[in-house]
C-alpha positions as CSV (number, residue, x, y, z in Angstrom):
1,X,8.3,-10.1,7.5
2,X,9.3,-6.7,8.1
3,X,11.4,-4.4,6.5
4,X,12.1,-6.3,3.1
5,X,10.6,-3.5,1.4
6,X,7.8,-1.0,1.5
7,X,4.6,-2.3,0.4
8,X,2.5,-0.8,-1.4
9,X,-1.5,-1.1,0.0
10,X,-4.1,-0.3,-2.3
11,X,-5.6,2.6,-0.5
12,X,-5.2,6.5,-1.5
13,X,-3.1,8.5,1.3
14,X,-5.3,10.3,3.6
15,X,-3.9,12.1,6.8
16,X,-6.1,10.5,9.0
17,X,-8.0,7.7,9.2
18,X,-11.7,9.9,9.2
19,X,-14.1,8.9,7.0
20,X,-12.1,5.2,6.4
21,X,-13.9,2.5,5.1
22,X,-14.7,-0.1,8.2
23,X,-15.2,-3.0,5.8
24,X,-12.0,-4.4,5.0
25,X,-12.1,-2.6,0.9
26,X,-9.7,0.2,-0.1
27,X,-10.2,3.4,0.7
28,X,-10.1,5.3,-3.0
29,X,-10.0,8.3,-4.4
30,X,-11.6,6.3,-7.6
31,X,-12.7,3.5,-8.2
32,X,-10.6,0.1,-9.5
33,X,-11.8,-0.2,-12.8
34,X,-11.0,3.8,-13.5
35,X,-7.3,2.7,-12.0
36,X,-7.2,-0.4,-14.6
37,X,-7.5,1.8,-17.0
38,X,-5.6,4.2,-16.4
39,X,-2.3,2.9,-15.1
40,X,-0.1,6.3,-15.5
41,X,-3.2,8.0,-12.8
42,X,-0.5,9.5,-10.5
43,X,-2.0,9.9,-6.9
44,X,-0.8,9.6,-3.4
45,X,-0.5,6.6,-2.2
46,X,0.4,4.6,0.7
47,X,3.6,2.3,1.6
48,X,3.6,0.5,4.6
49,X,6.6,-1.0,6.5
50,X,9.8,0.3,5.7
51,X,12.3,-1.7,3.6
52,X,16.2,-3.0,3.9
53,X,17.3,0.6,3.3
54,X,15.1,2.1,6.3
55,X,16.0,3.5,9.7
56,X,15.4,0.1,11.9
57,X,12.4,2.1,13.7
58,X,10.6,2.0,10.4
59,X,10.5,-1.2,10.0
60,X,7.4,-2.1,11.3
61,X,3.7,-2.7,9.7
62,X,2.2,0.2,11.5
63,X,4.2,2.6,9.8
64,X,3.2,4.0,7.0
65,X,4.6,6.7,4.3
66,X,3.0,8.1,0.9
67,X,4.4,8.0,-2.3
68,X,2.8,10.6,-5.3
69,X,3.4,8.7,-8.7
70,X,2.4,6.0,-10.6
71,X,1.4,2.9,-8.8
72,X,3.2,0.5,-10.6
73,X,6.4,2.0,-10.0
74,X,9.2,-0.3,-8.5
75,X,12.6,-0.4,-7.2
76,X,15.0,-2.2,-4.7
77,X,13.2,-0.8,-1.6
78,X,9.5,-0.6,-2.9
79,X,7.5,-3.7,-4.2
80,X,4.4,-5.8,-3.1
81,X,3.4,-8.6,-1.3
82,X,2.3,-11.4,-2.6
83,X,-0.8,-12.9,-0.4
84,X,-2.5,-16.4,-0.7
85,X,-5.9,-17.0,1.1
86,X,-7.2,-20.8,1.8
87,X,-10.2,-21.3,2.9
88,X,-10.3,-22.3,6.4
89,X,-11.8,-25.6,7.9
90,X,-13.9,-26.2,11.4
């Protein structure tokens, strides 16, 4: 689903991808249990996808944006996915 509304990913915002993890894990600035505690640690952060209120263009899961602010912040066009993993069976 594309274009509900930017999605907030867990990494920092860097302006390229140099230096990313290859693993799969965030790419922070610190580390989670820092952030936990910490809730109002403003940073730069990264939203994916555009939302309802985007040019159509944006709404796509390569694009991404960056937001400075709190990371809990939410409104009508930024918010998170909610993901379930299940195991998978051969």
């Amino acid at each position: 689903m594309h274009g509900n509304v930017w999605e907030w990913c867990a990494d920092d915002w860097h302006d390229n991808y140099n230096g990313a993890p290859n693993d799969g894990s965030a790419w922070l600035e610190y580390d989670l249990a820092y952030l936990a505690k910490n809730r109002q640690y403003n940073s730069k952060s990264v939203l994916r996808g555009g939302s309802w209120g985007s040019y159509p263009n944006y709404c796509r899961s390569a694009l991404r944006s960056s937001y400075y602010g709190s990371r809990g912040y939410l409104n009508h066009y930024i918010g998170f996915r909610v993901v379930c993993v299940f195991g998978r069976n051969l």
